[in-house]
PDB file of N, CA, C and O in Angstrom:
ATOM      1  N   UNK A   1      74.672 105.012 105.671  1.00  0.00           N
ATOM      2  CA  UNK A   1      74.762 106.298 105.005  1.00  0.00           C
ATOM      3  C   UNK A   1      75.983 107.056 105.493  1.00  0.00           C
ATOM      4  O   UNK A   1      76.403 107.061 106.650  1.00  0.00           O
ATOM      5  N   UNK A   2      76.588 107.812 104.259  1.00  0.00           N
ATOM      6  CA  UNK A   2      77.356 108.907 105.006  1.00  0.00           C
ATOM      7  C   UNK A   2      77.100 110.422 104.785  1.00  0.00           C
ATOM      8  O   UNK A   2      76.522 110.595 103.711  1.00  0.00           O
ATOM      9  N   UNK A   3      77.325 111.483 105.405  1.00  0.00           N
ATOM     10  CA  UNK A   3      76.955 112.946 105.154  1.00  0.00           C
ATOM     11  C   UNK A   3      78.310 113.601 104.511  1.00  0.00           C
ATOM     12  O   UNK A   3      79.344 113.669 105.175  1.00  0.00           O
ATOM     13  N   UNK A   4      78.265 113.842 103.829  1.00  0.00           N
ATOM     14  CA  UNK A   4      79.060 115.242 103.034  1.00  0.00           C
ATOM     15  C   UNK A   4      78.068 116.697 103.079  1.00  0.00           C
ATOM     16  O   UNK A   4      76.930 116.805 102.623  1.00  0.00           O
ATOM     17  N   UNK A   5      78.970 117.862 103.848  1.00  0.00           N
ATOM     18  CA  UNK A   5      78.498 118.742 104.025  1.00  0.00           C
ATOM     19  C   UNK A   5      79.603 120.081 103.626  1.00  0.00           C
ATOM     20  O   UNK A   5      80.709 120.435 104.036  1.00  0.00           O
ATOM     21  N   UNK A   6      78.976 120.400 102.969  1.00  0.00           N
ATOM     22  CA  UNK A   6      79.801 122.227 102.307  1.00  0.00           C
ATOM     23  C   UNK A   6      80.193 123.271 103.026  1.00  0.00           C
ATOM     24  O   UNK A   6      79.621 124.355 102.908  1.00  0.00           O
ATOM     25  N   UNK A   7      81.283 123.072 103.918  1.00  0.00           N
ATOM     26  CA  UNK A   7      81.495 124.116 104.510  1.00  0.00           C
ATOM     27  C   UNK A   7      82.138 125.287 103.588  1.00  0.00           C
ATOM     28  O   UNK A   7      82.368 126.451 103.917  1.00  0.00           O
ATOM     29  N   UNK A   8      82.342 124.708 102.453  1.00  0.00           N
ATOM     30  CA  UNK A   8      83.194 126.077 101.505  1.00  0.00           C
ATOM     31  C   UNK A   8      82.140 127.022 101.487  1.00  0.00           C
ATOM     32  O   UNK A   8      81.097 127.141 102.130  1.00  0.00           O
ATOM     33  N   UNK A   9      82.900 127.908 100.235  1.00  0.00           N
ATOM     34  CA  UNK A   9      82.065 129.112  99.597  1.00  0.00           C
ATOM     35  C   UNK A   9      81.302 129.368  98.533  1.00  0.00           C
ATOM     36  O   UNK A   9      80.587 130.242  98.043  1.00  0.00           O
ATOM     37  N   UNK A  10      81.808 128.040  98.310  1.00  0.00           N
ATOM     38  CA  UNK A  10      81.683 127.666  96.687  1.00  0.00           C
ATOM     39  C   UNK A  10      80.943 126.503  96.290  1.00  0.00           C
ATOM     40  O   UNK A  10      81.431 125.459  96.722  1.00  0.00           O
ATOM     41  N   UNK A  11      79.377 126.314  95.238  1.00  0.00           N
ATOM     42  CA  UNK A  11      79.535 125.171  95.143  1.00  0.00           C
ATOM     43  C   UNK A  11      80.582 123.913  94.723  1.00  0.00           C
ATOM     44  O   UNK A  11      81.631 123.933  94.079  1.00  0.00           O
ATOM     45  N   UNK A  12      80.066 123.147  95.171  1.00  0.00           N
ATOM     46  CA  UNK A  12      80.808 121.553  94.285  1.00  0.00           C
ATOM     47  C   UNK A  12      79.812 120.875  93.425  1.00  0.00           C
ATOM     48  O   UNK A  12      78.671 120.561  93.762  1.00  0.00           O
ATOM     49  N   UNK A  13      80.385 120.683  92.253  1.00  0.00           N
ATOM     50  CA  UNK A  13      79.148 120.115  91.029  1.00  0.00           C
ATOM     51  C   UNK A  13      80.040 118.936  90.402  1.00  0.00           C
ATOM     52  O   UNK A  13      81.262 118.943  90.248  1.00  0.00           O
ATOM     53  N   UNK A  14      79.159 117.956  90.090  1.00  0.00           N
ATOM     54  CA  UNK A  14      79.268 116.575  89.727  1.00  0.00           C
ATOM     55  C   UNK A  14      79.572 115.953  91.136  1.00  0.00           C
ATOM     56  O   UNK A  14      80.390 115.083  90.839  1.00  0.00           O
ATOM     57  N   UNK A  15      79.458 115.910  92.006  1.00  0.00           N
ATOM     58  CA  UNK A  15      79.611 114.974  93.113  1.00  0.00           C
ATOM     59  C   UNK A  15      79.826 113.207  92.674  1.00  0.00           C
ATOM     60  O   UNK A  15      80.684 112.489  93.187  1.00  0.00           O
ATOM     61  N   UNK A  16      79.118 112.887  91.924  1.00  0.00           N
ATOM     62  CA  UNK A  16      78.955 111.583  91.159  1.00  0.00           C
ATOM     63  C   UNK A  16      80.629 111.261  90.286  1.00  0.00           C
ATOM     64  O   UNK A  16      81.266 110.288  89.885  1.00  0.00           O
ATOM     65  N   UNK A  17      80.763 112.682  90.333  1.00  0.00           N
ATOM     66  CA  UNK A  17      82.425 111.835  89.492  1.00  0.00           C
ATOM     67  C   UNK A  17      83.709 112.007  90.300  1.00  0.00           C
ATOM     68  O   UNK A  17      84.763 111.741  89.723  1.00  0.00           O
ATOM     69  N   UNK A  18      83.753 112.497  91.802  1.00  0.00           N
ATOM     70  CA  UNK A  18      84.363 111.894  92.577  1.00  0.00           C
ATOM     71  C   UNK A  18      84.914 110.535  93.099  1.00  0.00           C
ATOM     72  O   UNK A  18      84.816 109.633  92.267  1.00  0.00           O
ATOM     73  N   UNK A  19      85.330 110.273  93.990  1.00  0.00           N
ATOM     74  CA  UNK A  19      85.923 109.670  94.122  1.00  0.00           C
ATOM     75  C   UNK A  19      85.469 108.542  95.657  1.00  0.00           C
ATOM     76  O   UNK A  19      86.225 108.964  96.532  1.00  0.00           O
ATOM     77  N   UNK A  20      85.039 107.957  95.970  1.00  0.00           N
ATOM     78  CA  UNK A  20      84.588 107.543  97.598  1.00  0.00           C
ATOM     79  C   UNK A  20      85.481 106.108  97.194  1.00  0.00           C
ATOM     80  O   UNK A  20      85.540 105.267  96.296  1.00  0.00           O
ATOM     81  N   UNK A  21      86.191 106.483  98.638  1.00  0.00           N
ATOM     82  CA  UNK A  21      86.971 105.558  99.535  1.00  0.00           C
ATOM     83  C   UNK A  21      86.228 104.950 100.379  1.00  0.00           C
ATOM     84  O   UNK A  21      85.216 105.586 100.672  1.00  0.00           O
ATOM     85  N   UNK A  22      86.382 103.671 101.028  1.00  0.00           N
ATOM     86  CA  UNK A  22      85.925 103.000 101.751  1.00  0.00           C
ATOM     87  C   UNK A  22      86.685 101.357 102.440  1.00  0.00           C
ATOM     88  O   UNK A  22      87.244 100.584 101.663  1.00  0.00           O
ATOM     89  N   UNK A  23      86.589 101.085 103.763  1.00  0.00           N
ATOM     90  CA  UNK A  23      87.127 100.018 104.179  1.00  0.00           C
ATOM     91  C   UNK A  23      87.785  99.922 105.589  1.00  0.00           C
ATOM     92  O   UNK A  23      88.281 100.820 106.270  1.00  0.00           O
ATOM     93  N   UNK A  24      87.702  99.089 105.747  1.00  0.00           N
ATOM     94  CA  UNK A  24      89.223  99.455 107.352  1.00  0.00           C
ATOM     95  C   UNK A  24      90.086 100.067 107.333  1.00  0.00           C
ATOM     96  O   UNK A  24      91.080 100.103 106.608  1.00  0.00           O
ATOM     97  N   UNK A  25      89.578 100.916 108.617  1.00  0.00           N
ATOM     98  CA  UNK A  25      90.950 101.990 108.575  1.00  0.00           C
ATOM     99  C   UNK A  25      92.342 101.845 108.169  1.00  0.00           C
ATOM    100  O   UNK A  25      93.065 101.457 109.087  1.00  0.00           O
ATOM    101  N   UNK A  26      92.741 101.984 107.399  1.00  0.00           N
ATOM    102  CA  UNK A  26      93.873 102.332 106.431  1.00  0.00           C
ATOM    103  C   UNK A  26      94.036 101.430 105.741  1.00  0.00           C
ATOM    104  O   UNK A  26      95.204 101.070 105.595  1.00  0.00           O
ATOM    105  N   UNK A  27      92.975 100.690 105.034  1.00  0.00           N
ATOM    106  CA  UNK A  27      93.023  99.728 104.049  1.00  0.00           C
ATOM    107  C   UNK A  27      92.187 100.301 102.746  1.00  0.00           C
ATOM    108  O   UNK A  27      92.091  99.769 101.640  1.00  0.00           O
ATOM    109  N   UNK A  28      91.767 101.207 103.079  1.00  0.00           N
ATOM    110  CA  UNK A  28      89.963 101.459 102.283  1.00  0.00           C
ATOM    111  C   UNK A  28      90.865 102.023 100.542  1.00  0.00           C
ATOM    112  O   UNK A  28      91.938 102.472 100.138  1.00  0.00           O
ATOM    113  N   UNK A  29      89.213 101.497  99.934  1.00  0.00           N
ATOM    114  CA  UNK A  29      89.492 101.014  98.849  1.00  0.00           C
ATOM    115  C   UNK A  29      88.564 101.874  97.828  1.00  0.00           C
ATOM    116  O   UNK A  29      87.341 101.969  97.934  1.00  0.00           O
ATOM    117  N   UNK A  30      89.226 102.381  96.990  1.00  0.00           N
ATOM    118  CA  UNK A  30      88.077 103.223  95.460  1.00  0.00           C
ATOM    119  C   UNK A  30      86.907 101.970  95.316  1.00  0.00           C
ATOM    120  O   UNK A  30      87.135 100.804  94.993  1.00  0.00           O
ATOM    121  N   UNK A  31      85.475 102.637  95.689  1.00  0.00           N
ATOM    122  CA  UNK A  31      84.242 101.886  95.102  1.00  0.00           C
ATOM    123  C   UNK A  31      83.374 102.456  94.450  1.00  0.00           C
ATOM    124  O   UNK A  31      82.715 103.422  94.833  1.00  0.00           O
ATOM    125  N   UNK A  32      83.271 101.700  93.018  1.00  0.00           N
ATOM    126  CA  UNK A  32      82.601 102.357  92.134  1.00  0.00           C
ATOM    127  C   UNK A  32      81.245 102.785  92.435  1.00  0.00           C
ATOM    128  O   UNK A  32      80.599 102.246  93.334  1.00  0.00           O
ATOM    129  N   UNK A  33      80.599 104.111  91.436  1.00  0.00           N
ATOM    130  CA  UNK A  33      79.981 105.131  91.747  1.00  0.00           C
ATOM    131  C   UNK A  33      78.678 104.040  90.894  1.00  0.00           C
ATOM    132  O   UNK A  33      78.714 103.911  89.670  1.00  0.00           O
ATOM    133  N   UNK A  34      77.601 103.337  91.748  1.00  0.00           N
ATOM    134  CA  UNK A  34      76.208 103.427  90.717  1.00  0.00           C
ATOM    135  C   UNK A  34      76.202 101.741  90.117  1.00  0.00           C
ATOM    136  O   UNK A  34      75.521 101.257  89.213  1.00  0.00           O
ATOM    137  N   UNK A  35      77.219 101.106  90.989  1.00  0.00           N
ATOM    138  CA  UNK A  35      77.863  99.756  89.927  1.00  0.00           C
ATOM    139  C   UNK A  35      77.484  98.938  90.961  1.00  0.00           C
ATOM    140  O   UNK A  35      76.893  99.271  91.989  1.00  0.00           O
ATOM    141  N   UNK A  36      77.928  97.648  90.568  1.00  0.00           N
ATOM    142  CA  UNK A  36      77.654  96.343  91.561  1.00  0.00           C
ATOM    143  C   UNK A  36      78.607  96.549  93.207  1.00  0.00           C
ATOM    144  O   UNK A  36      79.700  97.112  93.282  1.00  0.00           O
ATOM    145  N   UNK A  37      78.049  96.098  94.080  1.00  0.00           N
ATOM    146  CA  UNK A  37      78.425  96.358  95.311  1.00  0.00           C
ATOM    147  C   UNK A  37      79.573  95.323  95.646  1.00  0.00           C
ATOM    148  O   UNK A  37      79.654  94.112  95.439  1.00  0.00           O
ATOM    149  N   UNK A  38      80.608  96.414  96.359  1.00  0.00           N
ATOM    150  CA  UNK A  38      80.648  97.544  96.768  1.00  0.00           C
ATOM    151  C   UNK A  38      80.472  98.645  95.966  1.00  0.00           C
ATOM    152  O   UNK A  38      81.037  98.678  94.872  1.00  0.00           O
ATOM    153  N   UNK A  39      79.543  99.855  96.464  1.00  0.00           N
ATOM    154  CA  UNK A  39      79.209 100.975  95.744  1.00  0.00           C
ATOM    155  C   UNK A  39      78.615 101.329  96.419  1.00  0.00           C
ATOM    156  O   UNK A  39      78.151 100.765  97.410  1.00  0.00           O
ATOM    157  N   UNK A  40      78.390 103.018  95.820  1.00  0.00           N
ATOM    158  CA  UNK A  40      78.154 104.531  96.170  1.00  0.00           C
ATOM    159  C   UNK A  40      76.909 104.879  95.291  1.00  0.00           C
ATOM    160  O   UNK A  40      76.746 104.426  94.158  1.00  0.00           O
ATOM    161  N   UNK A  41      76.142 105.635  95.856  1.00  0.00           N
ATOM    162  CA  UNK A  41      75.331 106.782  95.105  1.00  0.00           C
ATOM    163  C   UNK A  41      75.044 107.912  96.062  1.00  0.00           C
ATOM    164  O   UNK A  41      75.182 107.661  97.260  1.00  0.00           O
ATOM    165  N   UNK A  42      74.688 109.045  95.724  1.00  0.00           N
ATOM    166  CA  UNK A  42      74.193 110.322  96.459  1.00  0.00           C
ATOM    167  C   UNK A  42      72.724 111.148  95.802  1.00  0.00           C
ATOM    168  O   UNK A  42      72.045 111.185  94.776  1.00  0.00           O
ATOM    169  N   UNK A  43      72.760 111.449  96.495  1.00  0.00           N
ATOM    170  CA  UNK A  43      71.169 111.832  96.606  1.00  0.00           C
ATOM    171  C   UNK A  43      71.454 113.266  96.105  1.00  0.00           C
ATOM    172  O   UNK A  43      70.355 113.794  96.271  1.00  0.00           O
ATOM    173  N   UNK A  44      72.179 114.107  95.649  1.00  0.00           N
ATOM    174  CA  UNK A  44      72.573 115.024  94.643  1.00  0.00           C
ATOM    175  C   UNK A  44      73.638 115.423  93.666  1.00  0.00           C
ATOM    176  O   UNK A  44      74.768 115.396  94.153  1.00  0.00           O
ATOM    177  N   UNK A  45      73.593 115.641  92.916  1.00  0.00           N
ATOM    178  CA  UNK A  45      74.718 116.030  91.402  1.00  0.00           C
ATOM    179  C   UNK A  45      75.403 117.245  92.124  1.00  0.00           C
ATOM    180  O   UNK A  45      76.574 117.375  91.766  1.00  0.00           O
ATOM    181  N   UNK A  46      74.854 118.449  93.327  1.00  0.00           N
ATOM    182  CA  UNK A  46      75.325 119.818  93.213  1.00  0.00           C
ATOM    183  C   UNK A  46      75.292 119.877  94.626  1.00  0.00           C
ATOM    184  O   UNK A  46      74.292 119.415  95.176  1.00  0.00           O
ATOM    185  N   UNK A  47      76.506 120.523  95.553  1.00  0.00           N
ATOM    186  CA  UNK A  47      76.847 120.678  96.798  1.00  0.00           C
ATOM    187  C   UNK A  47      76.804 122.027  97.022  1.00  0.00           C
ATOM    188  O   UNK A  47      77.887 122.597  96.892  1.00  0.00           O
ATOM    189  N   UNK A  48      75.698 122.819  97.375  1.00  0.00           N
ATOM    190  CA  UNK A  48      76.005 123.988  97.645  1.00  0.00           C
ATOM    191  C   UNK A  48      76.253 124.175  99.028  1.00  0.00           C
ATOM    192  O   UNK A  48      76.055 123.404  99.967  1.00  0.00           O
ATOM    193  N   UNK A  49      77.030 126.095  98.985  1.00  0.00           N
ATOM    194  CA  UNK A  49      77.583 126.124 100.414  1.00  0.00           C
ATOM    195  C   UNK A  49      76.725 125.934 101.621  1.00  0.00           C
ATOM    196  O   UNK A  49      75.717 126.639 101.582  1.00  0.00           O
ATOM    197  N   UNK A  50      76.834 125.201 102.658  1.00  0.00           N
ATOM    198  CA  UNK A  50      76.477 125.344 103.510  1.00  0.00           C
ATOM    199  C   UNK A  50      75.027 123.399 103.704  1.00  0.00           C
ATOM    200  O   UNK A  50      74.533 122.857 104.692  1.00  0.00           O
ATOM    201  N   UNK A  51      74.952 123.116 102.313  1.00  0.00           N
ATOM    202  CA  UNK A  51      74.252 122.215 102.342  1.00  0.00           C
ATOM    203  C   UNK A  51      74.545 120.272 102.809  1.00  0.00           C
ATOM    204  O   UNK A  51      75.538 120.157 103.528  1.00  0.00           O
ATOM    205  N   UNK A  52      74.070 119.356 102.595  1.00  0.00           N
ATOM    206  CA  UNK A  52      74.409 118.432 103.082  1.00  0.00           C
ATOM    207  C   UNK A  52      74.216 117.245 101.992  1.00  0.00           C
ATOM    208  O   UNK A  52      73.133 117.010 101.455  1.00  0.00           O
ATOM    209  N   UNK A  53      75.338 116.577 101.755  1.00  0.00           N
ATOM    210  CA  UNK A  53      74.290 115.864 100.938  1.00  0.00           C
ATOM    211  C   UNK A  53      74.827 114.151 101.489  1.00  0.00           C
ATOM    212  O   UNK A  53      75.902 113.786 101.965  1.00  0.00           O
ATOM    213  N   UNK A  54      73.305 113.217 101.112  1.00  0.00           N
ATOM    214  CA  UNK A  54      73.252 111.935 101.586  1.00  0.00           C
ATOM    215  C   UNK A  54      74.217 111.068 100.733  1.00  0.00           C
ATOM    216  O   UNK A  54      74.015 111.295  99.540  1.00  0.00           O
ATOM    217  N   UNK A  55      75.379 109.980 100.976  1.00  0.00           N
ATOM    218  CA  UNK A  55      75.794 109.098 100.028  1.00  0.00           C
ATOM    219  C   UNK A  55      75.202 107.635 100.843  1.00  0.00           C
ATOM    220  O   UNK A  55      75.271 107.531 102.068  1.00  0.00           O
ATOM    221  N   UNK A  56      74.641 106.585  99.987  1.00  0.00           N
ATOM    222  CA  UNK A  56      74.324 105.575 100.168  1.00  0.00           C
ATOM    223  C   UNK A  56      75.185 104.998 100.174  1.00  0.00           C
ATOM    224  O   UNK A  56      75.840 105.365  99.199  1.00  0.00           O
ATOM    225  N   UNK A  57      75.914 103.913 100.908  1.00  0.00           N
ATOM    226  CA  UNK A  57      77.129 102.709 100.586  1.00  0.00           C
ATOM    227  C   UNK A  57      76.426 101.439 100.458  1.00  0.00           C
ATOM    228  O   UNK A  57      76.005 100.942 101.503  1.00  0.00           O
ATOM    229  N   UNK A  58      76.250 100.903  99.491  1.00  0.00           N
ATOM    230  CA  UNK A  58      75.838  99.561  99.538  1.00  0.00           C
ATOM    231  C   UNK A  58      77.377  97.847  99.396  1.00  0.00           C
ATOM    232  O   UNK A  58      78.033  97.171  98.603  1.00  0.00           O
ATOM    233  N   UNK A  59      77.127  98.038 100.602  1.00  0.00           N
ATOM    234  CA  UNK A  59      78.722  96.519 100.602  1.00  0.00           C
ATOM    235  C   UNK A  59      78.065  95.371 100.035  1.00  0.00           C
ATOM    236  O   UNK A  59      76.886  95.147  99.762  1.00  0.00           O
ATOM    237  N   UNK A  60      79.054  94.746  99.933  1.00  0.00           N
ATOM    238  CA  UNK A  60      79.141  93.166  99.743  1.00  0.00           C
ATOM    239  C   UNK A  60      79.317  91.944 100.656  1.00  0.00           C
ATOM    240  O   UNK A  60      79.230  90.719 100.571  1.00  0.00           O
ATOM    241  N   UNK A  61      79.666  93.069 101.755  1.00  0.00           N
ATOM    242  CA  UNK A  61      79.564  92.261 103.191  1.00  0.00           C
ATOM    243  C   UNK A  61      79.453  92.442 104.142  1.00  0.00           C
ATOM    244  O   UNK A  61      80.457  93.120 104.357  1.00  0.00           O
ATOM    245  N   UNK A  62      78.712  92.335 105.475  1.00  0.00           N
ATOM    246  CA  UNK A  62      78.556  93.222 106.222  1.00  0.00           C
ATOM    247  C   UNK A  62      80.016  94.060 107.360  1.00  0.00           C
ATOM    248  O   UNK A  62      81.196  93.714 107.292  1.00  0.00           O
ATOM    249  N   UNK A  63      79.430  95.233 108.360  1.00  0.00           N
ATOM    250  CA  UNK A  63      80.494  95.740 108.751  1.00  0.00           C
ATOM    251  C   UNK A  63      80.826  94.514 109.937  1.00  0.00           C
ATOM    252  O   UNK A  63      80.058  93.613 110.273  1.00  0.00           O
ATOM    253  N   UNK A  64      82.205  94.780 110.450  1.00  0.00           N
ATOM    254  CA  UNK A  64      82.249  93.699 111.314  1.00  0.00           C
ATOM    255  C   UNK A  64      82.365  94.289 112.759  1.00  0.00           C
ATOM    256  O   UNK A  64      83.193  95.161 113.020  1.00  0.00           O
ATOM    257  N   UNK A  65      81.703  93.897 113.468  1.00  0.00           N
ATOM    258  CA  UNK A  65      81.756  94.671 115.148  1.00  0.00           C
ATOM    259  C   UNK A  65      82.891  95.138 115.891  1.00  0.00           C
ATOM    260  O   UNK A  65      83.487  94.162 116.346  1.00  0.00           O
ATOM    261  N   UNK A  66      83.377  96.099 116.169  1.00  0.00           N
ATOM    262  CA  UNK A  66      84.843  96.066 117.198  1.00  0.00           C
ATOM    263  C   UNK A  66      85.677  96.744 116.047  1.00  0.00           C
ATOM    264  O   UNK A  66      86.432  97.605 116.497  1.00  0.00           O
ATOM    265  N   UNK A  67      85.738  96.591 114.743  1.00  0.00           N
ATOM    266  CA  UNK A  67      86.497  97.014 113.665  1.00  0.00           C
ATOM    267  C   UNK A  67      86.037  98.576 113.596  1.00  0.00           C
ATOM    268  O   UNK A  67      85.010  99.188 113.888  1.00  0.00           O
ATOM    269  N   UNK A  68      87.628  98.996 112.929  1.00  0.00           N
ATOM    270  CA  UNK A  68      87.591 100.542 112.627  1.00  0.00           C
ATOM    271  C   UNK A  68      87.433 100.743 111.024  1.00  0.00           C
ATOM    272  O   UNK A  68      88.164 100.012 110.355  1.00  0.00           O
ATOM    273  N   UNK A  69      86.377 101.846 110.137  1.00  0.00           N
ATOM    274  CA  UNK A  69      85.867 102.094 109.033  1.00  0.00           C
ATOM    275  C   UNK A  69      86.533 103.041 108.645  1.00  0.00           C
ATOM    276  O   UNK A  69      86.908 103.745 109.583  1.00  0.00           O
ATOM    277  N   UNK A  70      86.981 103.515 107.261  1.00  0.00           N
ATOM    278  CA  UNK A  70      86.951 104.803 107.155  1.00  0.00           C
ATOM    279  C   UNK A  70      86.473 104.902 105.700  1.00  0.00           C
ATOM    280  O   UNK A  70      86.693 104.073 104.817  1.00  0.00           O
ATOM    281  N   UNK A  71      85.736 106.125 105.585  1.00  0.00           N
ATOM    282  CA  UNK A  71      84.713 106.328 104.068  1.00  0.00           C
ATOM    283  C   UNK A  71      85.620 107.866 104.232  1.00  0.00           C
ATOM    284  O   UNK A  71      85.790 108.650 105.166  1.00  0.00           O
ATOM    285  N   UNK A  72      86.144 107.801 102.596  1.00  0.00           N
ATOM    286  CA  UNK A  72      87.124 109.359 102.065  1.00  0.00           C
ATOM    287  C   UNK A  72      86.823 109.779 101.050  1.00  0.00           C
ATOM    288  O   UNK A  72      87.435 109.390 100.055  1.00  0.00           O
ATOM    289  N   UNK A  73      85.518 110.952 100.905  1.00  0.00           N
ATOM    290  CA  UNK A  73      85.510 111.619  99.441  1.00  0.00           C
ATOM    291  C   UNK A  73      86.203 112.160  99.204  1.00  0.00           C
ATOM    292  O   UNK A  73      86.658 112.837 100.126  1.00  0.00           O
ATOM    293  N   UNK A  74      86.748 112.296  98.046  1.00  0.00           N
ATOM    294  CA  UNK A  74      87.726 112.939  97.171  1.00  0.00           C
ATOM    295  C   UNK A  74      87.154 113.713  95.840  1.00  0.00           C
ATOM    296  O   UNK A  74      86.999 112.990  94.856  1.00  0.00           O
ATOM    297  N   UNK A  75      86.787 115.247  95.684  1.00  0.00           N
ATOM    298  CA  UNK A  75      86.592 115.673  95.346  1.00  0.00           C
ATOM    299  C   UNK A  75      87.038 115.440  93.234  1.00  0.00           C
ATOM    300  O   UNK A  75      87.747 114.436  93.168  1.00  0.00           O
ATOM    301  N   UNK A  76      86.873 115.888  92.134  1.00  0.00           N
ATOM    302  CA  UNK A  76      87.482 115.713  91.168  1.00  0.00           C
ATOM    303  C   UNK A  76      88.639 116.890  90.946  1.00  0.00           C
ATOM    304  O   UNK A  76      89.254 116.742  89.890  1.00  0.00           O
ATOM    305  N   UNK A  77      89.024 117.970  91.708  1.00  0.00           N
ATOM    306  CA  UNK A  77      90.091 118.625  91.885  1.00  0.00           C
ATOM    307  C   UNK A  77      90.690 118.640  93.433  1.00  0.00           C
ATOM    308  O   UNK A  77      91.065 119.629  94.064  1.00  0.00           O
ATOM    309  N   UNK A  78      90.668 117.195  93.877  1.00  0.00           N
ATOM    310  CA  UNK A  78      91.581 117.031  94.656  1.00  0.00           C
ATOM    311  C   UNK A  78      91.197 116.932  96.176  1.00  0.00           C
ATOM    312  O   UNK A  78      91.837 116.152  96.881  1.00  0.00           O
ATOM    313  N   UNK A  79      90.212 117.662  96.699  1.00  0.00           N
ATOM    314  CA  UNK A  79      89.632 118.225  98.029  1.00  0.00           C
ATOM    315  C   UNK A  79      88.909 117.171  98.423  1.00  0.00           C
ATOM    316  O   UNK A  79      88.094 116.683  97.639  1.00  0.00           O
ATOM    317  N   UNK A  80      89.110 116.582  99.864  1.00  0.00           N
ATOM    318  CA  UNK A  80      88.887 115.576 100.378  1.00  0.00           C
ATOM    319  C   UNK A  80      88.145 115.340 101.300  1.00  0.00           C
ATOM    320  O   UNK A  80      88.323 116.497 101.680  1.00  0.00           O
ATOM    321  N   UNK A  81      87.583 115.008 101.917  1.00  0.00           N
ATOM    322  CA  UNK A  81      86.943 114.635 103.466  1.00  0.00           C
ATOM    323  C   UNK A  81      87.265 112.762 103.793  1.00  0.00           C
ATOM    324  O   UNK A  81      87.324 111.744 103.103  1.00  0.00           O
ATOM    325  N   UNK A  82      87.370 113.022 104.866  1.00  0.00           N
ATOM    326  CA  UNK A  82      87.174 111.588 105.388  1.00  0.00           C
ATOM    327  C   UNK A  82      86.975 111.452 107.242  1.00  0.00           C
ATOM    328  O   UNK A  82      87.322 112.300 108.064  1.00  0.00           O
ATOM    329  N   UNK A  83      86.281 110.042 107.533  1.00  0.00           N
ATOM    330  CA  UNK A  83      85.999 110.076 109.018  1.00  0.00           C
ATOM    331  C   UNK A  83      85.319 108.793 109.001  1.00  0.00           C
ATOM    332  O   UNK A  83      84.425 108.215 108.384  1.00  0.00           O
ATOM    333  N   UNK A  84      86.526 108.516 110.401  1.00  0.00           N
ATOM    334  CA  UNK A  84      86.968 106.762 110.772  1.00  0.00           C
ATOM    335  C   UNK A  84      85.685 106.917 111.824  1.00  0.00           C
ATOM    336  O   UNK A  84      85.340 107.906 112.471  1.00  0.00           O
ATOM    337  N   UNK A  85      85.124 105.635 111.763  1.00  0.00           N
ATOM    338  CA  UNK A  85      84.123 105.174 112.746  1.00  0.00           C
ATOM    339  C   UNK A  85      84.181 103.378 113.179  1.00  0.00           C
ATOM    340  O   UNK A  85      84.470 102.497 112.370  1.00  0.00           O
ATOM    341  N   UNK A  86      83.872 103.178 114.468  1.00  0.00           N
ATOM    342  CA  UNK A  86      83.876 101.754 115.100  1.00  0.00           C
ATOM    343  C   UNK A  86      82.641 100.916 114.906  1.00  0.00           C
ATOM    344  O   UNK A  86      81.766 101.275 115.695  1.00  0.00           O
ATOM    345  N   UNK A  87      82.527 100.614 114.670  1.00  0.00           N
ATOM    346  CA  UNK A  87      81.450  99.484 114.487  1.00  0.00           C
ATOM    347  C   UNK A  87      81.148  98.931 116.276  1.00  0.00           C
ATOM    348  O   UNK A  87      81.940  98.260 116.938  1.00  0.00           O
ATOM    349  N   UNK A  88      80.194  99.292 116.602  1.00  0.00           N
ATOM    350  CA  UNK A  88      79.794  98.863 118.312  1.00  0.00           C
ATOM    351  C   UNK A  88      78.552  97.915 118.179  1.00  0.00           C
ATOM    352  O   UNK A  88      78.027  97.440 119.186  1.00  0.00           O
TER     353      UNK A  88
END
């Protein structure tokens, strides 16, 4: 799983037609939203301020140990998050 959380002021609506990045750090790759894996879904359509919301990643292969990840939402006007993690 990954967390997306609203620190704006403002909601964010359609979450689903964003954008999620994913892969080794600085390789990661657009995976489609709801489709054959690799893929994304989230557990809400609407990000309000201050709330959290769950995205599922389902791969095609597993992570590999010692390797660096990075998962990057990209908002549909542009606004981004992302955050690299190690596989231990």
């Amino acid at each position: 799983y990954a967390y997306l959380q609203n620190i704006g002021e403002e909601p964010v609506y359609n979450l689903q037609l964003g954008t999620l990045y994913f892969g080794l750090e600085n390789q990661q790759q657009p995976i489609g939203y709801n489709s054959p894996a690799p893929s994304w879904t989230v557990n809400t359509q609407v990000l309000n301020p201050g709330s959290t919301a769950t995205i599922t990643i389902t791969l095609s292969q597993p992570l590999v140990k010692g390797s660096y990840y990075t998962v990057m939402y990209v908002t549909q006007n542009g606004v981004q998050a992302e955050y690299t993690f190690q596989v231990v």
